[in-house]
C-alpha positions as CSV (number, residue, x, y, z in Angstrom):
1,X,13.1,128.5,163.9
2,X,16.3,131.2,163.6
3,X,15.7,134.6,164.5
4,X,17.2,136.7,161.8
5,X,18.3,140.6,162.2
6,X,19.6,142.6,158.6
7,X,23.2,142.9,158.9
8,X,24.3,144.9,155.8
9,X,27.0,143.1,153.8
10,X,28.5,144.8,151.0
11,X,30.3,143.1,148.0
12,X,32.9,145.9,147.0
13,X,33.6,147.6,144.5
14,X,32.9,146.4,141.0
15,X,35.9,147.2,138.5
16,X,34.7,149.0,135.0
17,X,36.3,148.6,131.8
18,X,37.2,145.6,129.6
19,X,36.1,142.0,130.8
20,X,37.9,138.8,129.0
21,X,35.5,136.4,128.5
22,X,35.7,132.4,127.6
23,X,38.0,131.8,124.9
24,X,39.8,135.1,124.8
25,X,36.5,136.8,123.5
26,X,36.7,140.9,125.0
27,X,33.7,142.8,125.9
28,X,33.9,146.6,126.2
29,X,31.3,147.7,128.9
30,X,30.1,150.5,130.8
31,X,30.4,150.7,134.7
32,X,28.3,148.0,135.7
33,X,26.5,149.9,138.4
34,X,24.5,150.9,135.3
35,X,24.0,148.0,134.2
36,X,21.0,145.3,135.0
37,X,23.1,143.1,137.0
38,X,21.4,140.0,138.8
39,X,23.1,139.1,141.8
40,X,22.3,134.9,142.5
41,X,23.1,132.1,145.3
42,X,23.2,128.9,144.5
43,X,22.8,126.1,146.9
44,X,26.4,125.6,147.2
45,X,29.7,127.1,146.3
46,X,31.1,126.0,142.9
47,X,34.7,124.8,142.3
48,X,34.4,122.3,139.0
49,X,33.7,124.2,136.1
50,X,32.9,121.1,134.0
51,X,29.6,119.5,133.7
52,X,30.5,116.7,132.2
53,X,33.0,116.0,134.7
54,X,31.3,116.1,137.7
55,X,27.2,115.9,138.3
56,X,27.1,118.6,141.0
57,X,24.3,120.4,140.3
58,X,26.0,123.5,140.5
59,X,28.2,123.0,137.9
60,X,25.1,121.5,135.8
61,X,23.7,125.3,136.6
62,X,26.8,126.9,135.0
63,X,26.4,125.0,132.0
64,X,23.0,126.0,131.7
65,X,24.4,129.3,131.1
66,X,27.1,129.2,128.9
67,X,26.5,125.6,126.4
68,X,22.9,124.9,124.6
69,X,21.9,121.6,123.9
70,X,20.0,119.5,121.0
71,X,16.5,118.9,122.8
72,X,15.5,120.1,125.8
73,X,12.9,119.1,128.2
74,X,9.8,121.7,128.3
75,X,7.2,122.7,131.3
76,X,5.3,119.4,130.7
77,X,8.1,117.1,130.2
78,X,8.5,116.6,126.8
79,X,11.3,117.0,125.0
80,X,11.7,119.8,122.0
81,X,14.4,120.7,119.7
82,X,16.4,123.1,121.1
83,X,20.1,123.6,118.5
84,X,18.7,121.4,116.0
85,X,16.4,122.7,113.4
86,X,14.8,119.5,112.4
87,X,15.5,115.4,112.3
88,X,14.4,112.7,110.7
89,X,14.3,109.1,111.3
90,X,14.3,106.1,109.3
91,X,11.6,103.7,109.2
92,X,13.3,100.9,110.7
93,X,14.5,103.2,113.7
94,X,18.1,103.0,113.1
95,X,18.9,105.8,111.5
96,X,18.8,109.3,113.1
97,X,19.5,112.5,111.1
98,X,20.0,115.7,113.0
99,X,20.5,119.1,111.3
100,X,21.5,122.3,113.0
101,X,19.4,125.4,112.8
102,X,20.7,128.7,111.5
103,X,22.8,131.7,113.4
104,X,24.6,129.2,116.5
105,X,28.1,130.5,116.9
106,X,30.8,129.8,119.6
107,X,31.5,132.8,121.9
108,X,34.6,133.3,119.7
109,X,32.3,133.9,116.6
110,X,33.2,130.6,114.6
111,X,30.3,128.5,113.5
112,X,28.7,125.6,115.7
113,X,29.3,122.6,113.1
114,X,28.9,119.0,112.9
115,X,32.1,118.0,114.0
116,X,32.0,119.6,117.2
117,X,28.4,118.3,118.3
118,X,29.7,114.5,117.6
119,X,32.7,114.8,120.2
120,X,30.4,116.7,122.6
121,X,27.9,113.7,122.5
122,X,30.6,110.8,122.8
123,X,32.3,112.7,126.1
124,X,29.2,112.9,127.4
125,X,28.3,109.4,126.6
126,X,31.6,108.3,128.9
127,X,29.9,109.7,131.9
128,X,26.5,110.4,132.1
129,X,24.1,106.8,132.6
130,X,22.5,107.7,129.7
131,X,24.5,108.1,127.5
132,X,26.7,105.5,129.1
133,X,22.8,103.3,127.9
134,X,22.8,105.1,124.7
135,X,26.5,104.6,123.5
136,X,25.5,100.7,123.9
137,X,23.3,101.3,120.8
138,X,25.3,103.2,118.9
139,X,26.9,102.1,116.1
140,X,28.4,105.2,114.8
141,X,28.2,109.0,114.2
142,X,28.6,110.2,110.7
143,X,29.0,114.4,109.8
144,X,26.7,115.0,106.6
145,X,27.9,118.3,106.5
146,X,28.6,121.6,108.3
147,X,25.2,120.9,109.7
148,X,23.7,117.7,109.5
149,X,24.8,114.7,111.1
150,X,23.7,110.8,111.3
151,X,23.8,108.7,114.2
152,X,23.7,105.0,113.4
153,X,22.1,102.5,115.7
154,X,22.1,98.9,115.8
155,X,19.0,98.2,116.7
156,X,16.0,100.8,117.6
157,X,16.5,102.3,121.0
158,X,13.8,104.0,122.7
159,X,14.9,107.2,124.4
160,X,16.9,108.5,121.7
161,X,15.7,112.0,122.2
162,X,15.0,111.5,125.9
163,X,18.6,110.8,126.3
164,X,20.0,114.1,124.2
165,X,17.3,115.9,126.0
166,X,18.1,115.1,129.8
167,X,17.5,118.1,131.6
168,X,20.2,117.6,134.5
169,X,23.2,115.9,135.5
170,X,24.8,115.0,133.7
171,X,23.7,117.2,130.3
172,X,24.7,116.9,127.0
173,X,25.9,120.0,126.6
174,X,27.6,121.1,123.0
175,X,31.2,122.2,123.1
176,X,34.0,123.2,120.3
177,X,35.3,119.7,119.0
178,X,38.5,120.6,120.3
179,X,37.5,120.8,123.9
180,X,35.1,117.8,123.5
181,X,38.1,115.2,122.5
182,X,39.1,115.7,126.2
183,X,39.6,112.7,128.5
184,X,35.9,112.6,129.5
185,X,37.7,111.9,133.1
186,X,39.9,114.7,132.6
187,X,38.1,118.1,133.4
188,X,38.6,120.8,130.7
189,X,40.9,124.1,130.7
190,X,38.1,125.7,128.3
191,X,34.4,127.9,129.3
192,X,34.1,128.0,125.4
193,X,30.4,127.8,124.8
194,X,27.6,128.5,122.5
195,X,25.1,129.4,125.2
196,X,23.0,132.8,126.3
197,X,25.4,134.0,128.4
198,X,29.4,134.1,128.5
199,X,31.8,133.4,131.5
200,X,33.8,136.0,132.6
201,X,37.2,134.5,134.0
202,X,38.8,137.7,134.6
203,X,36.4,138.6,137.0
204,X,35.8,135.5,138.7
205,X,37.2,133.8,141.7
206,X,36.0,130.7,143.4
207,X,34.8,130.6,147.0
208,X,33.6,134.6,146.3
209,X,31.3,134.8,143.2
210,X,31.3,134.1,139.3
211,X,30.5,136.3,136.9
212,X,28.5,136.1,133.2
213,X,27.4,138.6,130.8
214,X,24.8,138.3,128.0
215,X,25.9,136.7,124.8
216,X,24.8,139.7,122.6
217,X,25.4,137.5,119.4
218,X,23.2,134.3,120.8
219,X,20.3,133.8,118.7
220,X,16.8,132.2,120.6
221,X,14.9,129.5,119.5
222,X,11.3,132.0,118.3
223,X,9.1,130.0,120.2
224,X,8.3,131.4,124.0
225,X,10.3,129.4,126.4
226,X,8.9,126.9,128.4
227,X,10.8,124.9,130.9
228,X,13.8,124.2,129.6
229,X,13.1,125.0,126.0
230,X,12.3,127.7,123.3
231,X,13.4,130.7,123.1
232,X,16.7,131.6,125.6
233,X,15.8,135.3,126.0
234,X,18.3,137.3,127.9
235,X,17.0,140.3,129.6
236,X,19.8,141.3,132.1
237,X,23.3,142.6,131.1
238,X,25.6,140.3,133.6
239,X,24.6,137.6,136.0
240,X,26.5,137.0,139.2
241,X,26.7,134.0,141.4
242,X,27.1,135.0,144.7
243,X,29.0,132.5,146.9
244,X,27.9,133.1,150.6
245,X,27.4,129.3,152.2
246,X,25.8,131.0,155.3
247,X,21.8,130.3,154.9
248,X,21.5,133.4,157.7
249,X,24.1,135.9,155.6
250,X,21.7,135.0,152.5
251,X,18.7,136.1,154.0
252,X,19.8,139.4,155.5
253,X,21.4,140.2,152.0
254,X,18.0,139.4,150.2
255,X,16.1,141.6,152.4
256,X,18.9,144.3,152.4
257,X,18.7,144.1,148.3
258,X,22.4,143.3,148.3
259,X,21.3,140.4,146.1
260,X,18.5,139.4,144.2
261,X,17.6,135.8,144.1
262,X,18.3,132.6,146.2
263,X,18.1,129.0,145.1
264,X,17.3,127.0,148.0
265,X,16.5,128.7,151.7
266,X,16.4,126.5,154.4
267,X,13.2,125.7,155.4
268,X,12.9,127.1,158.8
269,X,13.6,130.9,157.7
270,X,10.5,130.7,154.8
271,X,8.4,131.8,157.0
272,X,10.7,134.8,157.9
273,X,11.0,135.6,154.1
274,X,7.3,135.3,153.4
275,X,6.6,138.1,156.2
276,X,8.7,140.2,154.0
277,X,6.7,142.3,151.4
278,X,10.3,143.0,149.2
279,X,9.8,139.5,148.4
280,X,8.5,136.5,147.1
281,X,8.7,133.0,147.5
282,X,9.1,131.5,143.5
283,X,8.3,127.8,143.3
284,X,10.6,127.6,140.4
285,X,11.1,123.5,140.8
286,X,7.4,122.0,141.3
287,X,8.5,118.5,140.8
288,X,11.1,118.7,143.7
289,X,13.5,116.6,144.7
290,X,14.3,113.4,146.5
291,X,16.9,112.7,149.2
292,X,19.1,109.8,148.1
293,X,21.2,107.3,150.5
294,X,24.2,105.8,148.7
295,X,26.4,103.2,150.3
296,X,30.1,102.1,149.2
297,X,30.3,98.6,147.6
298,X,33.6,97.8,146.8
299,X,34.7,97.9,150.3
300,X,34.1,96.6,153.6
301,X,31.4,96.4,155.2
302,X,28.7,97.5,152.0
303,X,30.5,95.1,149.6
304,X,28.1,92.2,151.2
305,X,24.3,92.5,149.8
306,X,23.4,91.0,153.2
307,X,24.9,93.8,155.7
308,X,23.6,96.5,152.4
309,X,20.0,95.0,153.2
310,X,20.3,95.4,157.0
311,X,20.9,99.4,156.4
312,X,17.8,99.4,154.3
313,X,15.7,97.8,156.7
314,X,16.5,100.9,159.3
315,X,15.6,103.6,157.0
316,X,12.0,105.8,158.4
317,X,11.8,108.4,155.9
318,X,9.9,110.3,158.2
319,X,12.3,111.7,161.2
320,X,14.4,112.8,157.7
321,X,12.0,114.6,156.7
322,X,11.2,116.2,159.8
323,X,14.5,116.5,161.2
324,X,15.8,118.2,157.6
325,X,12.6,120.0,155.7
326,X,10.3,120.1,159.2
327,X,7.0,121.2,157.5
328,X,5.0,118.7,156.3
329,X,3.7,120.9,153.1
330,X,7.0,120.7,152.1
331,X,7.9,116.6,151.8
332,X,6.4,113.2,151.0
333,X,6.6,110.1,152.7
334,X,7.3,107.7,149.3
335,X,8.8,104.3,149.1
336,X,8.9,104.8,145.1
337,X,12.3,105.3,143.4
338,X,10.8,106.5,140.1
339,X,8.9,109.6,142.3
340,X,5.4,108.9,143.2
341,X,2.8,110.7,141.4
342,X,5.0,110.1,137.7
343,X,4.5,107.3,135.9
344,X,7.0,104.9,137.1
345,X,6.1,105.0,140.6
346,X,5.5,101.9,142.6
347,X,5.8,101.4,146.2
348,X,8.0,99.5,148.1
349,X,7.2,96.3,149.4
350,X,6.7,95.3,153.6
351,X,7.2,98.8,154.7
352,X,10.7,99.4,153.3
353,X,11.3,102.6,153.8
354,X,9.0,103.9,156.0
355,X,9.1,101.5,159.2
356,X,12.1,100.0,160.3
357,X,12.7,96.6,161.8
358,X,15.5,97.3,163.5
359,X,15.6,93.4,164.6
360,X,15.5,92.3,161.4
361,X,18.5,94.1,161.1
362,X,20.6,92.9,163.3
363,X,19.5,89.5,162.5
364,X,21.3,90.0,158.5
365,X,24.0,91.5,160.3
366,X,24.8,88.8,162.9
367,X,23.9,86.1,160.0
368,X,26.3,88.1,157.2
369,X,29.7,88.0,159.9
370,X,29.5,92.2,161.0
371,X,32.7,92.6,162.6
372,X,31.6,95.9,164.1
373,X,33.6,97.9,161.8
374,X,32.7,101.6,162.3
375,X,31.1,102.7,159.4
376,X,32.4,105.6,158.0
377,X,29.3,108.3,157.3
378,X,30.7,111.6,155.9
379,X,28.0,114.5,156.9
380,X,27.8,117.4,154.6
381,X,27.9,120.4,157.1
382,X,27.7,123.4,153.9
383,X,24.1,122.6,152.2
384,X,21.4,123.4,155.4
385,X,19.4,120.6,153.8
386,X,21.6,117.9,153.8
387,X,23.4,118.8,157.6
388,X,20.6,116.8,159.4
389,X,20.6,113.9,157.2
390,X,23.9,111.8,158.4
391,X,22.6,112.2,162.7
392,X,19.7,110.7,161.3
393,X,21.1,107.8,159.8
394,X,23.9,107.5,162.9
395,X,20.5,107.2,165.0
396,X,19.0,104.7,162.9
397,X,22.0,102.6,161.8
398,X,22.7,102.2,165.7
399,X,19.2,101.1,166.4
400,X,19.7,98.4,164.0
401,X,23.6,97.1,165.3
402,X,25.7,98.9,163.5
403,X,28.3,101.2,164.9
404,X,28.9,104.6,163.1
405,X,32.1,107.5,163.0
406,X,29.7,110.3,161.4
407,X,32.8,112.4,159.8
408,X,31.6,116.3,159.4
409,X,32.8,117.9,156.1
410,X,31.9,120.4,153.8
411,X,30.2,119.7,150.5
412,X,33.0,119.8,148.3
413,X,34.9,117.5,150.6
414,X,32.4,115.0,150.2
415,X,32.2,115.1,146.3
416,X,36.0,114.9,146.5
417,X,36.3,111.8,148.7
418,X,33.4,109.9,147.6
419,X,35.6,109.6,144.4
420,X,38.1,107.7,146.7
421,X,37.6,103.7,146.0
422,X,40.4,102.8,149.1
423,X,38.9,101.6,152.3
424,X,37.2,103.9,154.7
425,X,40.1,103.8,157.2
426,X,42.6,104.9,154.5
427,X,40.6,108.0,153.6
428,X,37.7,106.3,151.4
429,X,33.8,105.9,153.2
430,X,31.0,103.7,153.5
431,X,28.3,106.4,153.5
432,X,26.7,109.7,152.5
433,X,23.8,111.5,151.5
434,X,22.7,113.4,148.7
435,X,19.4,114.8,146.7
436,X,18.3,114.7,143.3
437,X,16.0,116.6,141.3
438,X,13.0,114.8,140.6
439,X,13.2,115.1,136.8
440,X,16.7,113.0,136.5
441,X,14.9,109.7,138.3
442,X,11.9,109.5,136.4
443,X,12.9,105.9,134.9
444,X,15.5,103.3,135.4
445,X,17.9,104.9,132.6
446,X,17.8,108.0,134.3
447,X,18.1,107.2,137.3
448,X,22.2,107.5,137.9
449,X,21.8,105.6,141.4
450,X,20.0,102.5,139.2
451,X,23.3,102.0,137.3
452,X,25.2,99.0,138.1
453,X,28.3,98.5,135.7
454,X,30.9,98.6,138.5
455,X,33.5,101.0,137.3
456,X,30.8,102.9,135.2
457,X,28.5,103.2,137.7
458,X,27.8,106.2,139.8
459,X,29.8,107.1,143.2
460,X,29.6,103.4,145.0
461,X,30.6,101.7,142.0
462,X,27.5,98.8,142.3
463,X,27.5,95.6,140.1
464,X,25.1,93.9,139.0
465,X,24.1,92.2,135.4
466,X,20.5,91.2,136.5
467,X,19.3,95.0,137.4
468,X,21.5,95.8,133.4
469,X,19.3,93.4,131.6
470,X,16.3,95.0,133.1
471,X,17.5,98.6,132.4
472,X,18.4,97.6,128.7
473,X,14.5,95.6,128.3
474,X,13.3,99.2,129.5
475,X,15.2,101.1,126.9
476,X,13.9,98.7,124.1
477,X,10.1,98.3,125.4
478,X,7.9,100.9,122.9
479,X,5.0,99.8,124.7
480,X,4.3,102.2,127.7
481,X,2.4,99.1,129.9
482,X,5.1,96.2,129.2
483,X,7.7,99.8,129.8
484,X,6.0,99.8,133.6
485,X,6.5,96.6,134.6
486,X,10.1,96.4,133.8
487,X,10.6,99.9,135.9
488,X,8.8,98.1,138.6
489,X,11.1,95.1,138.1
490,X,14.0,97.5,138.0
491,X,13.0,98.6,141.7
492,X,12.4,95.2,143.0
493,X,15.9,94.3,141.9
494,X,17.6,97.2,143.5
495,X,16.1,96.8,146.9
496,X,16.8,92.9,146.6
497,X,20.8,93.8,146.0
498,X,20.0,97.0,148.3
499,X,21.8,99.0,145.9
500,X,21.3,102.5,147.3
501,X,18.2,104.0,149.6
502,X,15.4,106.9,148.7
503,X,14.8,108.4,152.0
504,X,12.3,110.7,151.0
505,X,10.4,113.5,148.6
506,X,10.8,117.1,149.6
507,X,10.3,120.7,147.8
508,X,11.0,124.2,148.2
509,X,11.0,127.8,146.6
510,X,13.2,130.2,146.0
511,X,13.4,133.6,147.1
512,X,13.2,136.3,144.8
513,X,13.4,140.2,145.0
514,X,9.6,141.4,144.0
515,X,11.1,143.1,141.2
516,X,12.0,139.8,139.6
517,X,9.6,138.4,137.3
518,X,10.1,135.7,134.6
519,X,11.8,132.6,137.0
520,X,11.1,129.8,134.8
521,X,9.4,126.6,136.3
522,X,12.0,123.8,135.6
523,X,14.4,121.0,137.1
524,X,17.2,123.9,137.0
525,X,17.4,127.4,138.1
526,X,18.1,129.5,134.6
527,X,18.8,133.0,134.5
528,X,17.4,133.5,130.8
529,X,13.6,135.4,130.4
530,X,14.3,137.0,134.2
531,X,13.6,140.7,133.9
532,X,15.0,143.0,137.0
533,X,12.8,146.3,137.2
């Protein structure tokens, strides 16, 4: 465990006056020193401010304050209007009508209509897997009027509203219909929302900290706010995200009240942080997360299922979880993709997963042609609880005949290269980790990692029709026990074609000041309903 001394940091001056916001909107304010201001770290620095375009989950955050959606997901995981007033569908299931509620405005005062939530959806449907699922249903969108709109589906689907109420990457967020006809693989020029809160571009700057203040003209939901949902109360003047990668700088500034809440502390310093009586430890995300493992496969060597299942068979989910999260209380040994505990889960067959057979390995490596090709692993060295992950899987990967150049980057390096498709030794890779909330892998049309429609698929690009006729029988299925078996068939078919490993369940809290009180339990960490005494 780190030993940890305060070191005071200070964050300079903060300038008084007039602010720009999003879209040109100006906000006349008093010196913010007299303001509430809450002062955040997020898991990671942010340097994509569109959450459409990318699924990093810090972005995702950032949308959270400054778009609203249709539905969203409450405490209990059900989804609940959230813009729309009321909807209706038709008895054969193919007709959806949506119809706004009352008082939702654009931070530049115009009118959230129709014609800007259609757009919003199809961008989103271009990305997200699903939408990607839903768009395959969709026959067409239809504005009724200024507030009511049809969507048109050729035969019943589902997870209609699951779909428009995911809770995290990608969202459906709402944006102005002009910023909504962008490329959906183009990132917008606009922070134009309808949200609680409103971007402040003047005084942001990437790599230091980005600022929001309350939307004074937002109107919440009446009902109290429950996960995701109901009523968006605002209860601070001006949020800021702090960026300060060093786990060690953000725990001397929390205890030094230089800032007042922190996503994600490494593990090893919670039990400094509980020792401190200025804080508390907020278990904001009680569904965790899971550790993901993707490989490459449109290049060598992960292209062949064969040498995909060999890595699989040296995965022990175990030294991850030690090596990365180290207290037991704080992970789960879990061969199920779908997160065990939820409905979905199932465990993996023969011990995949948990105990390796490092000879059964090399036996699919030797029998699939391995050349010996290095393969490329990219190491995150900027989120403390993905840094251990990659000289685990070096260790492992070796045990079972492969040879491995572990490449150490920061986070953003590895979102921008895994977007690379050229081979590893021209600047592409075979290999990295991520994590995912728990709530965005519940099922197989969730589950981003699950998709396998090549160039529509997630980072890794897999293809496979087999695994997308059992994804599209799960969207049909009403009945929940046929709806089970299919997710357990999806499983079986992605550790058959190997396409990606789950190396693990894991949770944390957050650190909070004591004077915070109102963190929300939910898949994301939202600023809305926090008071600051």
């Amino acid at each position: 465990m780190k030993k940890t001394g305060i070191k005071r940091r200070t964050f300079g001056a903060l300038t008084a006056g007039a602010v720009v916001a999003a879209g040109g909107a100006t906000t006349t304010r008093k010196a913010h020193a007299a303001d509430k201001v809450l002062k955040f770290v997020q898991n990671g620095n942010m340097t994509i401010l569109d959450p459409i375009w990318t699924t990093a989950y810090v972005t995702r955050t950032h949308g959270y304050f400054i778009y609203d959606t249709l539905f969203s997901m409450d405490a209990n995981n059900e989804v609940k209007p959230q813009m729309v007033d009321k909807y209706e569908v038709s008895a054969d299931k193919t007709l959806w009508t949506f119809t706004l509620r009352d008082g939702l405005e654009w931070h530049d005062g115009t009118p959230v209509t129709s014609e800007d939530c259609i757009p919003s959806i199809q961008r989103w449907g271009k990305r997200d897997p699903m939408g990607l699922k839903l768009m395959d249903f969709v026959a067409e969108f239809k504005a009724i009027d200024a507030k009511t709109f049809t969507m048109k589906l050729k035969e019943p689907y589902g997870l209609v509203l699951e779909s428009l109420g995911k809770p995290s990457s990608n969202v459906p967020f709402m944006m102005p219909k002009k910023v909504a006809e962008t490329d959906a693989f183009k990132q917008i020029d606009s922070q134009m929302g309808s949200g609680p809160f409103i971007y402040v571009n003047a005084e942001s700057k990437p790599g230091e900290k980005h600022v929001y203040v309350k939307n004074a003209k937002y109107k919440p939901r009446a009902e109290a706010p429950s996960g995701l949902s109901g009523g968006k109360v605002v209860k601070v003047d001006r949020v800021e995200i702090i960026e300060m990668p060093d786990p060690q700088q953000q725990v001397n500034a929390i205890i030094a009240g230089e800032i007042d809440l922190i996503e994600q502390p490494p593990h090893d310093l919670i039990p400094v942080m509980k020792k401190e009586k200025s804080l508390q430890m907020v278990d904001w995300n009680p569904l965790g997360q899971q550790f993901v493992y993707r490989m490459n496969h449109v290049v060598p060597p992960f292209n062949n299922p064969k040498i995909r299942q060999a890595a699989l068979l040296c995965i022990e989910q175990e030294e991850y979880l030690k090596a990365t999260v180290g207290e037991p209380q704080y992970y789960k040994v879990s061969s199920a993709a779908f997160i065990a505990g939820t409905p979905n889960a199932f465990e993996a067959p023969d011990g995949l997963f948990i105990k390796p057979n490092y000879e059964k390995a090399k036996a699919l490596l030797k029998e699939a042609g391995y050349d010996g090709t290095p393969i490329v692993l990219m190491q995150s060295t900027t989120l403390p609880v993905l840094t251990n992950m990659a000289p685990v899987t070096k260790s492992q990967l070796e045990k079972g005949g492969f040879k491995v150049d572990m490449q150490s980057m920061d986070w953003q390096t590895v979102v921008t290269r895994r977007t690379k498709k050229e081979p590893a030794n021209q600047g592409g890779w075979n290999l990295f980790h991520t994590f995912t909330v728990a709530a965005d892998i519940l099922n197989p049309i969730s589950n981003s990692y699950m998709v396998a429609l090549g160039e529509k698929s997630w980072f890794g690009w897999p293809t496979d029709p087999e695994i997308e006729k059992l994804r599209d029988s799960y969207a049909k299925e009403t009945d929940p026990a046929k709806a089970k078996k299919l997710a357990e068939a999806v499983q079986n078919r992605a550790i058959e074609t190997a396409q990606y490993g789950w190396v693990g369940q894991w949770y944390g809290p957050g650190a909070a000041r004591t004077a915070i009180k109102g963190w929300l339990k939910a898949p994301v960490p939202v600023m809305w309903n926090i008071e600051k005494a």
